[in-house]
N, C-alpha and C positions, 0 to 999 in steps of 0.2 A: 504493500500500500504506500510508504514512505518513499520508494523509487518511481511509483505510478505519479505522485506527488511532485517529486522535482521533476520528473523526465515533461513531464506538461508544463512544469514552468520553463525549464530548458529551453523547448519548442517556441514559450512567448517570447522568450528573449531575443533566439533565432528568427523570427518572425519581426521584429521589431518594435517588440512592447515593451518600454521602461516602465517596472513596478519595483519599488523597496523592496515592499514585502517580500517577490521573486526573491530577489537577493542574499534578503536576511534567513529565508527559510533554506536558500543553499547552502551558505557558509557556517549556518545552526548546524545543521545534519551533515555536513562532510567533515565536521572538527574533528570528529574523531576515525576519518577514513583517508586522514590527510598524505598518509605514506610518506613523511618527512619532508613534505611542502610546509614550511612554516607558516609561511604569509595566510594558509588557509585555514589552519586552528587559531592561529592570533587574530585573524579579524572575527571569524566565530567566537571564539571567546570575549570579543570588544560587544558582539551584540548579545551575548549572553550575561554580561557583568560588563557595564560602562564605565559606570560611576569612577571606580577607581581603582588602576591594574596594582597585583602584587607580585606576578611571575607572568613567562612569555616574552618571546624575543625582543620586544619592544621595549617594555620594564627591564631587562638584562642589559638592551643597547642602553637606555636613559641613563641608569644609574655606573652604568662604566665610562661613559663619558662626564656624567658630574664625578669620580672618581679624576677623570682628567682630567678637568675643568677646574677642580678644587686644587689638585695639584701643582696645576699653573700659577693659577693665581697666588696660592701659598708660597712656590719659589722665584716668581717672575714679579709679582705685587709686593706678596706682604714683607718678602724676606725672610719666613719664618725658617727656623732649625728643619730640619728633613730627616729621619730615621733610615735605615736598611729597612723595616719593615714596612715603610711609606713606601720606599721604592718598589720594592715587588709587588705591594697592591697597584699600582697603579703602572708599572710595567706589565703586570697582567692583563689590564684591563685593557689597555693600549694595544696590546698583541690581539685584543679579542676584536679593536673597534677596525684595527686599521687593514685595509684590503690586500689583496696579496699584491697589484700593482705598486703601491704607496712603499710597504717596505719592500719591493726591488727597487724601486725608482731611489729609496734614500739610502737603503745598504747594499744593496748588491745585493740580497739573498733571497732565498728563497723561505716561502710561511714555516716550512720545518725546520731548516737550517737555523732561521732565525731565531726558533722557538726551541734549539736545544741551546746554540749558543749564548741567547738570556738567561739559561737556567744555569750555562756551566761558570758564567757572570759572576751570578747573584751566589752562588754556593762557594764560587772563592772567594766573594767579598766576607760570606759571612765568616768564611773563616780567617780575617785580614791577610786574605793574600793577595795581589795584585792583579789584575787580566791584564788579557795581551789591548792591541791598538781595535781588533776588530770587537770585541768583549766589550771593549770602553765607549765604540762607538753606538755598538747595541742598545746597551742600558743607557747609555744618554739619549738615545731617541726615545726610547721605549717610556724612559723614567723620568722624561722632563717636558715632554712634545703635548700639547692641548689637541687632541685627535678626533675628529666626530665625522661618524659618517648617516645618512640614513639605514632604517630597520629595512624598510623593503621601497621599492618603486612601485610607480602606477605596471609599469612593462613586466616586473616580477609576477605583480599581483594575476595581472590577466594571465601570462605562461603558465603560472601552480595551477589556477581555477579550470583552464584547456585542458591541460593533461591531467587534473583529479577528475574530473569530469567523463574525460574518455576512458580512462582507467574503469572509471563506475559504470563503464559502457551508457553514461547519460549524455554521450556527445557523439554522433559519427563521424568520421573524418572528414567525409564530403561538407556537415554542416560547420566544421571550425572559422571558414575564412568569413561566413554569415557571422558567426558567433561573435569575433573578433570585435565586429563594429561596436559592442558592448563598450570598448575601451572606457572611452571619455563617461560614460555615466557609473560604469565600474568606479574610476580614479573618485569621482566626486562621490558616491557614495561613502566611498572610502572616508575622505574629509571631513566630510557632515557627520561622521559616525565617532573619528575617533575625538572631533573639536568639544572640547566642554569635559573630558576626560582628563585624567590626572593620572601617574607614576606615583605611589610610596616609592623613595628612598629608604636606602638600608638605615640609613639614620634614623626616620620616622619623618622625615621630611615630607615633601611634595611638591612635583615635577609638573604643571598646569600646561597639557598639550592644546595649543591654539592655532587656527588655520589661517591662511590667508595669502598674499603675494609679494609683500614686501624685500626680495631679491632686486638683484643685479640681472633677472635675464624674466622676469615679473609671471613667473611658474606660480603655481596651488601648490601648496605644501602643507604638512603639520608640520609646526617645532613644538620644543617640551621647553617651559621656561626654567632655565636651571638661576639660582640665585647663591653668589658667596657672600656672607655676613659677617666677615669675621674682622671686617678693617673699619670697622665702625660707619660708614659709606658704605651700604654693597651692591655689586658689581653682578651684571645681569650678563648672563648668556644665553642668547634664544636661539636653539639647532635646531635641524632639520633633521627629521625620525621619520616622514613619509612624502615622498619625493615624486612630481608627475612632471608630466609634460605638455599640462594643459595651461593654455594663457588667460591669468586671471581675467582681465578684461573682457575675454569672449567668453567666460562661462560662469561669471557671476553677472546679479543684477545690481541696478543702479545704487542701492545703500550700502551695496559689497565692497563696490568700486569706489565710490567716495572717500574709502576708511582700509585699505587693502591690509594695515597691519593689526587695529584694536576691533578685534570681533569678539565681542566679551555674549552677547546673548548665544541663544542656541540657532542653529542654522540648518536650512533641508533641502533638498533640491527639487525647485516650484514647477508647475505646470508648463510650463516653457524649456526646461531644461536645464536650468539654471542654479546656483548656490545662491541664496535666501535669505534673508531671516526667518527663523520661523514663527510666524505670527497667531 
């Protein structure tokens, strides 16, 4: 009954029918047939529990990047002391944020290379023995670089939701390239669902994910507002955790556009097409 269910929503979608509800009822039911797509359990889990994430790649990416974010700031602002044990948390984190291009493009090596040579680092520092020059350059990216990337893209998103879908035999191949045109109202659901959401940090903190376009190339994005408080002044950093390639201008409407960075109410995507307030 629950495959006769999406397989007909399936078909509206292929057909050219934008509905939510479509949506939310696929990514409800495929969270847990995801087969290591993550993008498709975390936005199912986003319309299963909103309010406010505690785990899931997205909560994993925020708070390792405010693990990098804090640590910046701490050696680059505050000046404050730094530990061996500061280091490695936040060389960890860094190892998890940053892409396999980023560290070839700054070390030469390769995600595994990298990620023994950090460890054989960190194991001699602990025991005050010195590393060599490639050791030293390791752990100073790893252990001092403010690194953020996004959780997923709009382009991820659509690829996992194709192939779990075919996978579920809920998609034929013939029907994919129909499918595809979902893109753009894919991305913006995405948006509207995860904006007005929030990250716990490990701290007990909270990470407030907000949408809009305010970039350098004026894309839809979510960032999570990460905040350091520790200099008596504190210092905002607002990243990006879900990434599209839709131009804000042509897929919001007019009170979107007026305001592309403070969209503090809730938002949906209106009878036109379009991101919203929801009124």
């Amino acid at each position: 009954m629950i495959d006769a269910d999406l397989d007909r929503r399936v078909k509206r979608l292929v057909r050219g029918e934008r509905r939510t509800d479509d949506i939310d009822r696929l990514f409800l039911a495929l969270r847990e047939r995801s087969h290591g797509r993550a993008s498709i359990k975390e936005i199912g889990d986003f319309v299963a529990h909103r309010d406010q994430r505690e785990k899931g790649p997205v909560t994993q990416k925020v708070r390792d990047i405010f693990v990098s974010f804090h640590s910046w700031a701490r050696i680059s602002v505050a000046r404050l002391p730094f530990t061996l044990a500061d280091i490695r948390k936040v060389s960890e984190a860094n190892l998890r944020i940053a892409t396999d291009a980023q560290i070839q493009a700054r070390l030469g090596l390769s995600r595994g290379v990298a990620k023994s040579v950090l460890e054989q680092a960190l194991r001699k520092a602990e025991k005050g023995k010195d590393g060599t020059d490639r050791e030293r350059r390791t752990v100073d990216y790893f252990g001092s670089a403010f690194i953020w990337n996004p959780a997923f893209t709009d382009a991820e998103v659509l690829d996992d939701l194709v192939h779990i879908l075919g996978t579920a035999g809920l998609l034929d191949a013939a029907d994919r390239a129909a499918f595809s045109a979902v893109a753009p109202f894919l991305a913006l659901y995405v948006v509207s669902l995860m904006h007005g959401s929030a990250v716990i940090l490990e701290d007990g903190g909270r990470a407030d994910l907000v949408a809009g376009f305010a970039n350098d190339q004026g894309r839809l994005e979510v960032k999570a507002r990460l905040i350091y408080g520790d200099l008596g002044k504190p210092i905002f950093a607002p990243v990006c955790i879900f990434w599209t390639t839709l131009l804000g201008r042509e897929h919001c409407a007019e009170p979107l556009i007026d305001d592309p960075t403070h969209w503090e109410g809730p938002i949906e995507i209106d009878a036109a097409g379009k991101l919203a307030p929801l009124e």
